[in-house]
mmJSON file of the N, C-alpha and C atoms, coordinates in Angstrom:
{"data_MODEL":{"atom_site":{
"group_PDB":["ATOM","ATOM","ATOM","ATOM","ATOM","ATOM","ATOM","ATOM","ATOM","ATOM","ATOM","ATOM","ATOM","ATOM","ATOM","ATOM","ATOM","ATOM","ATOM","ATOM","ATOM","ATOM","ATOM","ATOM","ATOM","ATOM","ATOM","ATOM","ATOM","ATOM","ATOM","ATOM","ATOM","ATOM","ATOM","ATOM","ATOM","ATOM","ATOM","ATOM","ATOM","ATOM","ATOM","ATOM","ATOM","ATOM","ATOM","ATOM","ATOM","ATOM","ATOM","ATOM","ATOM","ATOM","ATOM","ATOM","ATOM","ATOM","ATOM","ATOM","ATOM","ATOM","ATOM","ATOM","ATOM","ATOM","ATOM","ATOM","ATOM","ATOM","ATOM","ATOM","ATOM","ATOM","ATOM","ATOM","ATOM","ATOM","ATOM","ATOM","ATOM","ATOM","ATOM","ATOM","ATOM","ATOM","ATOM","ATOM","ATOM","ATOM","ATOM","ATOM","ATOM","ATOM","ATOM","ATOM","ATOM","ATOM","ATOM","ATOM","ATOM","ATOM","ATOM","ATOM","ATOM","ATOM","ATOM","ATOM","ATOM","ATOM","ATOM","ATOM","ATOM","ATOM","ATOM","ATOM","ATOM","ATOM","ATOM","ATOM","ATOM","ATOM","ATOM","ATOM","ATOM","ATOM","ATOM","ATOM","ATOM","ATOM","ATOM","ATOM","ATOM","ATOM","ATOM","ATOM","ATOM","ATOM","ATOM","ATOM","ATOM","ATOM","ATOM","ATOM","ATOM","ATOM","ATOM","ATOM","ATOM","ATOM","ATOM","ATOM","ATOM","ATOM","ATOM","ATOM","ATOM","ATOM","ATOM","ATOM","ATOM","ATOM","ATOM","ATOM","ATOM","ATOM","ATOM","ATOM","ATOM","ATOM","ATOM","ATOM","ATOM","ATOM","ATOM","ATOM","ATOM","ATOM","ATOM","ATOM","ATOM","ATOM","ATOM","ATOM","ATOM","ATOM","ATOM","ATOM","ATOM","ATOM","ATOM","ATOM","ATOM","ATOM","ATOM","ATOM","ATOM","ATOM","ATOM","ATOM","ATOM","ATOM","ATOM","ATOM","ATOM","ATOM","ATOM","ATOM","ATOM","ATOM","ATOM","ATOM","ATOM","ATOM","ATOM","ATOM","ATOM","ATOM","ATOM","ATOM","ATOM","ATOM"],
"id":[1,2,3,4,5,6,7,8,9,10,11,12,13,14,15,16,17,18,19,20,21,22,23,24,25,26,27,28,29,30,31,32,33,34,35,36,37,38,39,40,41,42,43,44,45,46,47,48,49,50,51,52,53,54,55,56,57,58,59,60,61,62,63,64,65,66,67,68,69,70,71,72,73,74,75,76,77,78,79,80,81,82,83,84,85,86,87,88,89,90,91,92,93,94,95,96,97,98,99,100,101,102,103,104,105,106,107,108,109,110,111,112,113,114,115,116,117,118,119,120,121,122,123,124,125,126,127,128,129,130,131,132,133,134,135,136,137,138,139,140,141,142,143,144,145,146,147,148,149,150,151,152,153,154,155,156,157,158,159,160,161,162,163,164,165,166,167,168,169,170,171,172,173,174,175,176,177,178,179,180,181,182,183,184,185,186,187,188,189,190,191,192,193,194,195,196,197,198,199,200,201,202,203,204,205,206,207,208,209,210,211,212,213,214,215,216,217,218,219,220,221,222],
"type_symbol":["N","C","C","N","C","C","N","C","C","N","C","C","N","C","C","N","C","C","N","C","C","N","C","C","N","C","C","N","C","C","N","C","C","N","C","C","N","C","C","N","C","C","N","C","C","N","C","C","N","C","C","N","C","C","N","C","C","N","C","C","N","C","C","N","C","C","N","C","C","N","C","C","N","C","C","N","C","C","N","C","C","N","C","C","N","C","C","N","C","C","N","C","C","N","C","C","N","C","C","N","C","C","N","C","C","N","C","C","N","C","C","N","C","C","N","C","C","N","C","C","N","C","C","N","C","C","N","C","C","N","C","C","N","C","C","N","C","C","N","C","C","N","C","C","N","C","C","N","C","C","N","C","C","N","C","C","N","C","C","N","C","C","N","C","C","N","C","C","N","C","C","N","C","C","N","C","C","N","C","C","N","C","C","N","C","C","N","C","C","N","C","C","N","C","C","N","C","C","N","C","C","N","C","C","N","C","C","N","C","C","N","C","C","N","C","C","N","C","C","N","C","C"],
"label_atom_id":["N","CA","C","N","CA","C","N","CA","C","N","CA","C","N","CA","C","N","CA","C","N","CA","C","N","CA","C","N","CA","C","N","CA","C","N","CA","C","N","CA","C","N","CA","C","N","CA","C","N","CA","C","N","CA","C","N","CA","C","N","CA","C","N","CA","C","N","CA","C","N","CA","C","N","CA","C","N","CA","C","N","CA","C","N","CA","C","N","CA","C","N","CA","C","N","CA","C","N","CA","C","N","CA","C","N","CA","C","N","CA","C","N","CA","C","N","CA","C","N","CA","C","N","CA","C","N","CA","C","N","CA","C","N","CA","C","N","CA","C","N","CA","C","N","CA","C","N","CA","C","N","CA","C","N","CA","C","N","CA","C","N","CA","C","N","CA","C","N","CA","C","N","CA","C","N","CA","C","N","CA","C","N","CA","C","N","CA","C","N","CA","C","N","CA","C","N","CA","C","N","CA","C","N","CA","C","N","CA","C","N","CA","C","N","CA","C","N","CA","C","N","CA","C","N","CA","C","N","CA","C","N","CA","C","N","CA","C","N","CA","C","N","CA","C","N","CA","C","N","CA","C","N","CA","C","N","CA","C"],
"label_alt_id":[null,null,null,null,null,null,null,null,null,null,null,null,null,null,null,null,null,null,null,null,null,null,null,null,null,null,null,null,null,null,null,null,null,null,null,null,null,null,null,null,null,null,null,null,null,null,null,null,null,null,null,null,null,null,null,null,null,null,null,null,null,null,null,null,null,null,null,null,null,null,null,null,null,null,null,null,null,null,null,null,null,null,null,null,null,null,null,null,null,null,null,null,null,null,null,null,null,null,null,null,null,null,null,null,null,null,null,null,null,null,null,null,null,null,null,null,null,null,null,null,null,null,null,null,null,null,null,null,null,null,null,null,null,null,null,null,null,null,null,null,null,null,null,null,null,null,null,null,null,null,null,null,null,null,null,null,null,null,null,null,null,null,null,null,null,null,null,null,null,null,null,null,null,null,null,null,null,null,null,null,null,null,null,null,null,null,null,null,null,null,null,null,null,null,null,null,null,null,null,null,null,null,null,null,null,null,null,null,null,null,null,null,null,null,null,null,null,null,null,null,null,null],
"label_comp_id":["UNK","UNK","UNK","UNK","UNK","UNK","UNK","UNK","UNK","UNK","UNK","UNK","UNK","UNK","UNK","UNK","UNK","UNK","UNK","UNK","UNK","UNK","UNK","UNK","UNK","UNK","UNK","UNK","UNK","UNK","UNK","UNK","UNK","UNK","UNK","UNK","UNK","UNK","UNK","UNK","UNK","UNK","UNK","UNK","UNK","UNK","UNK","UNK","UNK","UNK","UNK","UNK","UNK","UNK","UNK","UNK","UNK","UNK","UNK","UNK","UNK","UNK","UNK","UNK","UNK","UNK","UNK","UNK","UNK","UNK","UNK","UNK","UNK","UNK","UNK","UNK","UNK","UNK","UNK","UNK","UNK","UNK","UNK","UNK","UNK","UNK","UNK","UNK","UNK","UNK","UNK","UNK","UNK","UNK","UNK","UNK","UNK","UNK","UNK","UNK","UNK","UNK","UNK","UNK","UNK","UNK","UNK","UNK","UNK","UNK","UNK","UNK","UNK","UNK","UNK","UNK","UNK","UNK","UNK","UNK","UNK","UNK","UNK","UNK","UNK","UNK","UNK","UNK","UNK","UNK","UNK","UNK","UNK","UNK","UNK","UNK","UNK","UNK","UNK","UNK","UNK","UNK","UNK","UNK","UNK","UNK","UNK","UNK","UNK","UNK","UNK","UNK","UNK","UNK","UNK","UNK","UNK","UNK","UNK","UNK","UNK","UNK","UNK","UNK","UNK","UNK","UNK","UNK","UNK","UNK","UNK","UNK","UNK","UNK","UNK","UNK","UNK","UNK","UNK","UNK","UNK","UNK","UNK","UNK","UNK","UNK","UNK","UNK","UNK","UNK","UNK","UNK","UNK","UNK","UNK","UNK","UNK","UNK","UNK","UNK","UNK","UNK","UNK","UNK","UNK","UNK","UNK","UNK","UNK","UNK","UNK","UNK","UNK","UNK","UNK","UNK","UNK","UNK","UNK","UNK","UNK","UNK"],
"label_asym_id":["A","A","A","A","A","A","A","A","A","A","A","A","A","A","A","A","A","A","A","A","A","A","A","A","A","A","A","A","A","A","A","A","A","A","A","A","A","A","A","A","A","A","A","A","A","A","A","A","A","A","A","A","A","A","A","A","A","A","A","A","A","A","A","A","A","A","A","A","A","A","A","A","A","A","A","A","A","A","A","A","A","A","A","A","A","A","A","A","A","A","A","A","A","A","A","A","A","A","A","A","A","A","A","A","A","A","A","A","A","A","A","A","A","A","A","A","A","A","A","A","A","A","A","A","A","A","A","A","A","A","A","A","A","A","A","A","A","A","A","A","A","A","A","A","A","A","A","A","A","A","A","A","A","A","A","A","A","A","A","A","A","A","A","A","A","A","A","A","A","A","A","A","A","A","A","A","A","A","A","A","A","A","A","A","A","A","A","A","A","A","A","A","A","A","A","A","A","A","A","A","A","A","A","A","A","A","A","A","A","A","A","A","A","A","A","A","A","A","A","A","A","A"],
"label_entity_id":["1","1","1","1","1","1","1","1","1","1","1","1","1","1","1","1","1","1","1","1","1","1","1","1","1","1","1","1","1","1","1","1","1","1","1","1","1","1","1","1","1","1","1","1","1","1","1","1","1","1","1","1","1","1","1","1","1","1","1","1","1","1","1","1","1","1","1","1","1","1","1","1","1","1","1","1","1","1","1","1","1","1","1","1","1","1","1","1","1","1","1","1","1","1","1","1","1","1","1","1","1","1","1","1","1","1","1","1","1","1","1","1","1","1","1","1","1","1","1","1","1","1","1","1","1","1","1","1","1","1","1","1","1","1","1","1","1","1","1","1","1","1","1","1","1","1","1","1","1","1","1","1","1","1","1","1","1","1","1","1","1","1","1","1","1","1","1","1","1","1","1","1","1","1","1","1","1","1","1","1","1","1","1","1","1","1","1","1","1","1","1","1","1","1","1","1","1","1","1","1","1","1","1","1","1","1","1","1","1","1","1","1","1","1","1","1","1","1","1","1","1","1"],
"label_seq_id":[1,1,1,2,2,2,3,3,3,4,4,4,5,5,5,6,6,6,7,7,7,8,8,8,9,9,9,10,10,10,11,11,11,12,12,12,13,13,13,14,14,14,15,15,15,16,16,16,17,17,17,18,18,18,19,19,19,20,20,20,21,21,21,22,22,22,23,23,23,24,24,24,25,25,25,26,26,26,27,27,27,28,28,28,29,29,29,30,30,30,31,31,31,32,32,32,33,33,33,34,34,34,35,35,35,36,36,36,37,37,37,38,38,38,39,39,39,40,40,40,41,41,41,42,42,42,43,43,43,44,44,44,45,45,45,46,46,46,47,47,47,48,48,48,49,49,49,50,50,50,51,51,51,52,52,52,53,53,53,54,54,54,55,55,55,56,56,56,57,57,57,58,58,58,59,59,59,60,60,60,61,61,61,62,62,62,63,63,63,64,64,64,65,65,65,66,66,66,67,67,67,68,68,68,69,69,69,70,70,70,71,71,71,72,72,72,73,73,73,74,74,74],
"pdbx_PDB_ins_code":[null,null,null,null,null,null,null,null,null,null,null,null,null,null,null,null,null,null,null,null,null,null,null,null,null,null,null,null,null,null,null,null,null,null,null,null,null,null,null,null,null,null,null,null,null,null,null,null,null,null,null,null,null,null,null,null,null,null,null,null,null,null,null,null,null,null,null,null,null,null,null,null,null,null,null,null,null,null,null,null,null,null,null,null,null,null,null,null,null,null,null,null,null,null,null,null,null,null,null,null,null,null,null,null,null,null,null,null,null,null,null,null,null,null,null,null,null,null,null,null,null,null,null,null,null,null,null,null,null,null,null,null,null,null,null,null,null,null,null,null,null,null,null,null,null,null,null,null,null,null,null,null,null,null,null,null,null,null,null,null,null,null,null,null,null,null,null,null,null,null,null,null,null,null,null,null,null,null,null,null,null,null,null,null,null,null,null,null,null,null,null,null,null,null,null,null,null,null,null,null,null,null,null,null,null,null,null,null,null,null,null,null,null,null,null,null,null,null,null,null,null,null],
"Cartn_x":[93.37,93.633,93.428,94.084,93.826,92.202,91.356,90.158,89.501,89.844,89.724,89.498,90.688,91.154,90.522,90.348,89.275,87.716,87.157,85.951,85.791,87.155,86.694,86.629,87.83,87.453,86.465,86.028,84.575,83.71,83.656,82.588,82.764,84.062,84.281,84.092,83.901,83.802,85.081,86.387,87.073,88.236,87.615,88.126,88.314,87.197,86.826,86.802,87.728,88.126,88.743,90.2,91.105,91.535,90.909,90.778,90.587,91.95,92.187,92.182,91.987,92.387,93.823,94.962,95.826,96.507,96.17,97.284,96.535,98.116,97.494,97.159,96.375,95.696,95.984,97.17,97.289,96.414,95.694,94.683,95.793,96.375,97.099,98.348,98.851,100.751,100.926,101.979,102.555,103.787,104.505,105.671,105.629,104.49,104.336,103.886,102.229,102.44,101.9,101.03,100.828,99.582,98.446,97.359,97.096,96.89,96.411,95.483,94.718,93.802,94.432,93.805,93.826,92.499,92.769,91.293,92.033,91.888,92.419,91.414,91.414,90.775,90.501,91.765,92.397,93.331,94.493,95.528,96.455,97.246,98.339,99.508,100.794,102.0,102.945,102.974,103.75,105.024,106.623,107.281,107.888,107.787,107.884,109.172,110.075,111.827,111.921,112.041,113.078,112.535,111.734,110.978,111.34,111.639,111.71,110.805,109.546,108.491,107.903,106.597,105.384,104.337,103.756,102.361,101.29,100.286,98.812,98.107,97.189,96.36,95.199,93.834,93.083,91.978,90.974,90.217,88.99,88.202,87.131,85.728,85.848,84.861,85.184,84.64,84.904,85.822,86.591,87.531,89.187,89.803,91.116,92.204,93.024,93.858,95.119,95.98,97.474,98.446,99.545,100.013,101.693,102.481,103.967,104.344,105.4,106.185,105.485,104.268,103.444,102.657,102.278,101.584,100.552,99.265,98.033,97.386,96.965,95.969,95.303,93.875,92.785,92.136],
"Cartn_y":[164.241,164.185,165.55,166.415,168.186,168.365,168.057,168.206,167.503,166.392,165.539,165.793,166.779,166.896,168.551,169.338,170.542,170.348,169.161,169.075,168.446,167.518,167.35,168.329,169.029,170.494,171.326,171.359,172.391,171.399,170.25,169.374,169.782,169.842,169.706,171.245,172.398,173.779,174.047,173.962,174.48,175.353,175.034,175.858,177.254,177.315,179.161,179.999,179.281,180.087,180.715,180.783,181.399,182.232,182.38,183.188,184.619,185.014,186.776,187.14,188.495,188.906,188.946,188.943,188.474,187.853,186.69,185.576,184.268,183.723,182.376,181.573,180.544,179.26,178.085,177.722,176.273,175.329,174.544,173.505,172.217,171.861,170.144,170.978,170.172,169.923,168.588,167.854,166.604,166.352,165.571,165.134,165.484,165.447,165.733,167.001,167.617,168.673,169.333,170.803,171.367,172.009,172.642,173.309,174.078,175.446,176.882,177.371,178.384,178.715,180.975,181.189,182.956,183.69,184.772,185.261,186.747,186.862,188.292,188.909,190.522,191.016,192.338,192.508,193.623,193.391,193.12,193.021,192.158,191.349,190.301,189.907,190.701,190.387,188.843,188.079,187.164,186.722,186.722,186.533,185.128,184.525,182.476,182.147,183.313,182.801,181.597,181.855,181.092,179.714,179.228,178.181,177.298,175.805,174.971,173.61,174.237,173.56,174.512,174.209,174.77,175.209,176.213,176.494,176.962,176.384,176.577,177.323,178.438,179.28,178.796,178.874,178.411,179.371,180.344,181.303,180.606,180.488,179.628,180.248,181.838,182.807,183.99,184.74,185.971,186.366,186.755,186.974,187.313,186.715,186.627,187.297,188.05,188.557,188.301,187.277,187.511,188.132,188.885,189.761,189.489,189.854,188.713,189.637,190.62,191.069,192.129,192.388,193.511,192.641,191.703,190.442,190.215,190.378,189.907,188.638,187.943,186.63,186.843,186.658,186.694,185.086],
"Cartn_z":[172.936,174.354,175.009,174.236,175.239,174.951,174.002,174.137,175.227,175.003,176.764,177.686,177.911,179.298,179.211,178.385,178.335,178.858,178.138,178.403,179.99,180.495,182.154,182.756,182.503,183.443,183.449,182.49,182.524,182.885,182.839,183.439,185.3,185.854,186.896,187.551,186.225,186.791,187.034,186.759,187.181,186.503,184.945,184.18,183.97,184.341,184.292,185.541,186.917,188.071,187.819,186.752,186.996,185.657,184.387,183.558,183.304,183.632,183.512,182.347,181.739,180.498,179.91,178.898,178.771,178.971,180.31,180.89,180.392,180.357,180.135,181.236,180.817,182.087,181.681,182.458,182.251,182.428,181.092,181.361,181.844,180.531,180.739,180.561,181.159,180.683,180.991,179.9,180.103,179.168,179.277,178.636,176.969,176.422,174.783,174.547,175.766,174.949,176.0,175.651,176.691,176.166,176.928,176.635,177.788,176.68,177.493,176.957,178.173,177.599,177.515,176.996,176.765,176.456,177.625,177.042,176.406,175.472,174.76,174.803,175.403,175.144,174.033,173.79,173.03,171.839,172.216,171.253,172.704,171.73,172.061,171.551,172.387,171.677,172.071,171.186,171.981,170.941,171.268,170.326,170.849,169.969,169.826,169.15,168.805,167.494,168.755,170.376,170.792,171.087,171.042,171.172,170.063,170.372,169.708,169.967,168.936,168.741,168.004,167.599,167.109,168.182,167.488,168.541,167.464,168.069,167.604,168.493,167.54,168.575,167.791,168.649,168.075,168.693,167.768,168.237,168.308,169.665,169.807,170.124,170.167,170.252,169.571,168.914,168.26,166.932,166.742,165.594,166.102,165.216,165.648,163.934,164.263,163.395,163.675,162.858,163.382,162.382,162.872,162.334,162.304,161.346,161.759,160.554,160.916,159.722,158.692,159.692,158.787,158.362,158.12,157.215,157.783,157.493,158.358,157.807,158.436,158.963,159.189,158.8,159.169,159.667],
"occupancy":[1.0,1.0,1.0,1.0,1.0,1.0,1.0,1.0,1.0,1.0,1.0,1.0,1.0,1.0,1.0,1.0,1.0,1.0,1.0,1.0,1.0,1.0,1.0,1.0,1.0,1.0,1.0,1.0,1.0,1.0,1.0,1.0,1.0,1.0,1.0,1.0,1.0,1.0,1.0,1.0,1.0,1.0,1.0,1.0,1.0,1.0,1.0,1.0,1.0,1.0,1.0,1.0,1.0,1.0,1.0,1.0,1.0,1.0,1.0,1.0,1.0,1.0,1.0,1.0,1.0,1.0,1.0,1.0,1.0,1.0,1.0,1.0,1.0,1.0,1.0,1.0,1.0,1.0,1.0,1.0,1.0,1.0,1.0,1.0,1.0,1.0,1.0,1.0,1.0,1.0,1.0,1.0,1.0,1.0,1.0,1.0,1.0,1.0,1.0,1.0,1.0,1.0,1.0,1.0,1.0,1.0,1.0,1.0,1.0,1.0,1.0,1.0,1.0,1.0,1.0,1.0,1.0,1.0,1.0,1.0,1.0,1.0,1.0,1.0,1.0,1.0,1.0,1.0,1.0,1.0,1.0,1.0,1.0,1.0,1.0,1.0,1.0,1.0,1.0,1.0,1.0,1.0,1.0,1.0,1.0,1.0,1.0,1.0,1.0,1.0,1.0,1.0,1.0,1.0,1.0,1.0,1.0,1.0,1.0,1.0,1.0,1.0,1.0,1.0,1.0,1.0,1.0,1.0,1.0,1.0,1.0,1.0,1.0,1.0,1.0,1.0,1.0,1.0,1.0,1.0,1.0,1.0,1.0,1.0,1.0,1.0,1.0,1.0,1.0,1.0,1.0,1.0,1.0,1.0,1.0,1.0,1.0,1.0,1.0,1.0,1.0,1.0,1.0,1.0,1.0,1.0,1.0,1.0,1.0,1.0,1.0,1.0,1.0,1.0,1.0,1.0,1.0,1.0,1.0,1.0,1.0,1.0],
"B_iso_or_equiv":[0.0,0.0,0.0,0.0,0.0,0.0,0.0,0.0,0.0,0.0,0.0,0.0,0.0,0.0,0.0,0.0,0.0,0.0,0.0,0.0,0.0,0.0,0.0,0.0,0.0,0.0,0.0,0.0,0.0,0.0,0.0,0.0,0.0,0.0,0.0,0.0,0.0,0.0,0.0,0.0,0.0,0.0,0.0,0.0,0.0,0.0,0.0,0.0,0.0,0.0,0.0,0.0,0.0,0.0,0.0,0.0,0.0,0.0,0.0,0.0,0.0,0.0,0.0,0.0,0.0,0.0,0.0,0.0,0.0,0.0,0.0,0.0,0.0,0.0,0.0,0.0,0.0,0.0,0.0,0.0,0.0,0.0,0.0,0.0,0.0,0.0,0.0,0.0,0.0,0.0,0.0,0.0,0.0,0.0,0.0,0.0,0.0,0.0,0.0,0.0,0.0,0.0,0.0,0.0,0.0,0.0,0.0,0.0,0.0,0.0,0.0,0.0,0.0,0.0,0.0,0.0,0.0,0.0,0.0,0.0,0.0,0.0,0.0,0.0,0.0,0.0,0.0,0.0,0.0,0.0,0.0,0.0,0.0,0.0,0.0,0.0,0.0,0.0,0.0,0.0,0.0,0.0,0.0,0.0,0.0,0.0,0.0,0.0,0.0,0.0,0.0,0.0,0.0,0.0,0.0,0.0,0.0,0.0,0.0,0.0,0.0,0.0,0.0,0.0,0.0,0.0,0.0,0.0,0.0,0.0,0.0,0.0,0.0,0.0,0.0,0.0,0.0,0.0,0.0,0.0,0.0,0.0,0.0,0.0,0.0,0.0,0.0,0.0,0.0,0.0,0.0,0.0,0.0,0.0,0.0,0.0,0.0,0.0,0.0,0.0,0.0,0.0,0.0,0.0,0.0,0.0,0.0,0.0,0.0,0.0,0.0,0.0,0.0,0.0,0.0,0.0,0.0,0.0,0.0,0.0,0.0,0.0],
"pdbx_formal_charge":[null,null,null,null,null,null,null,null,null,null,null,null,null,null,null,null,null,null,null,null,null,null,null,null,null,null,null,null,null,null,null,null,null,null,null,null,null,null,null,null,null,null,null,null,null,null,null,null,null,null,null,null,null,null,null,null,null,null,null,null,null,null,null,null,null,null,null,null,null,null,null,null,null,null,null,null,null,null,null,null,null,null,null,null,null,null,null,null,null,null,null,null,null,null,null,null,null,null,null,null,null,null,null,null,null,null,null,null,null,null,null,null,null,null,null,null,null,null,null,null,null,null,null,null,null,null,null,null,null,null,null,null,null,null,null,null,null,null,null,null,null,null,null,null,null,null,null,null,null,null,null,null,null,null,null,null,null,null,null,null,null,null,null,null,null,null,null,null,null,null,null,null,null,null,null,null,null,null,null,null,null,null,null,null,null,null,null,null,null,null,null,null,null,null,null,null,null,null,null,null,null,null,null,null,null,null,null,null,null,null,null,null,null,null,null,null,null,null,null,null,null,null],
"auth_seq_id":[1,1,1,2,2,2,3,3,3,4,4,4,5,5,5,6,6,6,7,7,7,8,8,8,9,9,9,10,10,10,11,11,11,12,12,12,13,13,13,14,14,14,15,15,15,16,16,16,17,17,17,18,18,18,19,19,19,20,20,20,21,21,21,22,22,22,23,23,23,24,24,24,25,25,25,26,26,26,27,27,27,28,28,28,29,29,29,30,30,30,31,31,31,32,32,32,33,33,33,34,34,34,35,35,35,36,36,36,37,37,37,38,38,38,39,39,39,40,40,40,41,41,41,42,42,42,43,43,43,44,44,44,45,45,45,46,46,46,47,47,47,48,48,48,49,49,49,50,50,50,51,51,51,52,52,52,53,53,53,54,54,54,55,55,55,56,56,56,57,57,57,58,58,58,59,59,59,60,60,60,61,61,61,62,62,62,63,63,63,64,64,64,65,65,65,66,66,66,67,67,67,68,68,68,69,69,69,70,70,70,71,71,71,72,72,72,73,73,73,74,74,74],
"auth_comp_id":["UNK","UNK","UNK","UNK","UNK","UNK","UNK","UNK","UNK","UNK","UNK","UNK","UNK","UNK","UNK","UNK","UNK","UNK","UNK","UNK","UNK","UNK","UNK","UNK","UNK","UNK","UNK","UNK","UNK","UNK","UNK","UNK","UNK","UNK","UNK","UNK","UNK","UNK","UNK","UNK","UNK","UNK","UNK","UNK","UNK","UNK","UNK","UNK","UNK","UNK","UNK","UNK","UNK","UNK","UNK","UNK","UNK","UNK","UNK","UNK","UNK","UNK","UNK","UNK","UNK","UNK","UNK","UNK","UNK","UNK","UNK","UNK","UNK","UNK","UNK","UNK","UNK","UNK","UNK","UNK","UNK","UNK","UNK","UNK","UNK","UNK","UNK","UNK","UNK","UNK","UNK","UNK","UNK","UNK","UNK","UNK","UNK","UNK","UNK","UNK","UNK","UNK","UNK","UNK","UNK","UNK","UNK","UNK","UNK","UNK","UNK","UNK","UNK","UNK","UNK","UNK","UNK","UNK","UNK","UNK","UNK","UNK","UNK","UNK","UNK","UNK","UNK","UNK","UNK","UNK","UNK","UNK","UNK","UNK","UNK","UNK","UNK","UNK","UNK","UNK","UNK","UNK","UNK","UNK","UNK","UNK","UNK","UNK","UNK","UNK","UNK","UNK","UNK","UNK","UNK","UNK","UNK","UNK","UNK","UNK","UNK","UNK","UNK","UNK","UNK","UNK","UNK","UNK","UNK","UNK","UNK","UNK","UNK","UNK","UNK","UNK","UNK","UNK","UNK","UNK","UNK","UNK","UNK","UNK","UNK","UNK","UNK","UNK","UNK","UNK","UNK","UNK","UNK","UNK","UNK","UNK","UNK","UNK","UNK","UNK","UNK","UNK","UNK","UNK","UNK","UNK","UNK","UNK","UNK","UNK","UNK","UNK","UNK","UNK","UNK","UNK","UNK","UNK","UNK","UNK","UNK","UNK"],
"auth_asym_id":["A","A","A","A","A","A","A","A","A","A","A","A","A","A","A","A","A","A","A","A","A","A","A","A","A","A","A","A","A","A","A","A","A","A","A","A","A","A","A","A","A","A","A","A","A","A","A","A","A","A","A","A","A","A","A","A","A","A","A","A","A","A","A","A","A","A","A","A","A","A","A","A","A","A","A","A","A","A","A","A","A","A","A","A","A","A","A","A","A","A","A","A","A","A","A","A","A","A","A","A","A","A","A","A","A","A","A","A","A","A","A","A","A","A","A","A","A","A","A","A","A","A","A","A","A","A","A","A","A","A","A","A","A","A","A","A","A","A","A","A","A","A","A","A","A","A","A","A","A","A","A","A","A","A","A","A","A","A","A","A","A","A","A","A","A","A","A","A","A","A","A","A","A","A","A","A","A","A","A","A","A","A","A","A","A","A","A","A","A","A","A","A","A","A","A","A","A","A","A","A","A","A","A","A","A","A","A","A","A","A","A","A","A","A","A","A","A","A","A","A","A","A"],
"auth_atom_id":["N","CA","C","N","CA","C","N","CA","C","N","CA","C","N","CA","C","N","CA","C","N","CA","C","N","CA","C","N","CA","C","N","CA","C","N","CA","C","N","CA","C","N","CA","C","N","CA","C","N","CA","C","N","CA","C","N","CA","C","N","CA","C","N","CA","C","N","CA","C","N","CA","C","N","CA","C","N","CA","C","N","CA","C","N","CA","C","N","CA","C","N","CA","C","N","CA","C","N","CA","C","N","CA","C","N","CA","C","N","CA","C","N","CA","C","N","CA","C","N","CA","C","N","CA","C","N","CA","C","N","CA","C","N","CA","C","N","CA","C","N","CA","C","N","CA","C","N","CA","C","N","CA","C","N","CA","C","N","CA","C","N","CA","C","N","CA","C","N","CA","C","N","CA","C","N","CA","C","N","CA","C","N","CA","C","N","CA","C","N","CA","C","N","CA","C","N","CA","C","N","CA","C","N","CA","C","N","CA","C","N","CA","C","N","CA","C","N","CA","C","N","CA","C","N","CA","C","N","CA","C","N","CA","C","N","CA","C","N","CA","C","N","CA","C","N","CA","C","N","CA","C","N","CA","C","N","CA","C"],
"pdbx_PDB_model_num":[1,1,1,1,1,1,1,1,1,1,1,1,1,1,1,1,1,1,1,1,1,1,1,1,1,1,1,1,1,1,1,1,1,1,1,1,1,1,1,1,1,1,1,1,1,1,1,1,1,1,1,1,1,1,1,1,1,1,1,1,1,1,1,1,1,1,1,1,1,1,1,1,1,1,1,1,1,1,1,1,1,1,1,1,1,1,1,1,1,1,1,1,1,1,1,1,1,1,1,1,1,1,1,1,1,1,1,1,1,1,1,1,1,1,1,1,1,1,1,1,1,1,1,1,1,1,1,1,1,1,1,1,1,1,1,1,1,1,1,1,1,1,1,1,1,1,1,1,1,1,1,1,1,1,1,1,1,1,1,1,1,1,1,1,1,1,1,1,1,1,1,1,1,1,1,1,1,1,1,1,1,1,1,1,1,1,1,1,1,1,1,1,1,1,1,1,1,1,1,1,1,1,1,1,1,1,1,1,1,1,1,1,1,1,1,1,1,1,1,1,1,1]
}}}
């Protein structure tokens, strides 16, 4: 469904009006889940303890490193 609703918007052009460097862009939100977009350009701190759910980042151009406790991800 968030792929869905990704590919109308760029069909409709309107995805990529509002894409700053470190903020997020709300594509969908709804009762189950939610999809953003991020353009990182550098480095990105985001701390998630208080959140109750999961989150997925998903790097869709370039290379992505995540880092948690000294611990790297590639």
């Amino acid at each position: 469904m968030a792929l869905k609703a990704i590919k109308h918007l760029e069909a409709e052009d309107r995805l990529h009006e509002n894409i700053y460097s470190d903020q997020f862009t709300s594509v969908v939100h709804c009762d189950y889940f939610s999809t953003n977009l991020i353009n990182v350009e550098n480095s990105y701190n985001k701390n998630l303890t208080h959140l109750d759910s999961f989150v997925i980042y998903m790097c869709v151009d370039g290379e992505v490193s995540i880092i948690i406790d000294g611990q790297k991800e590639i």
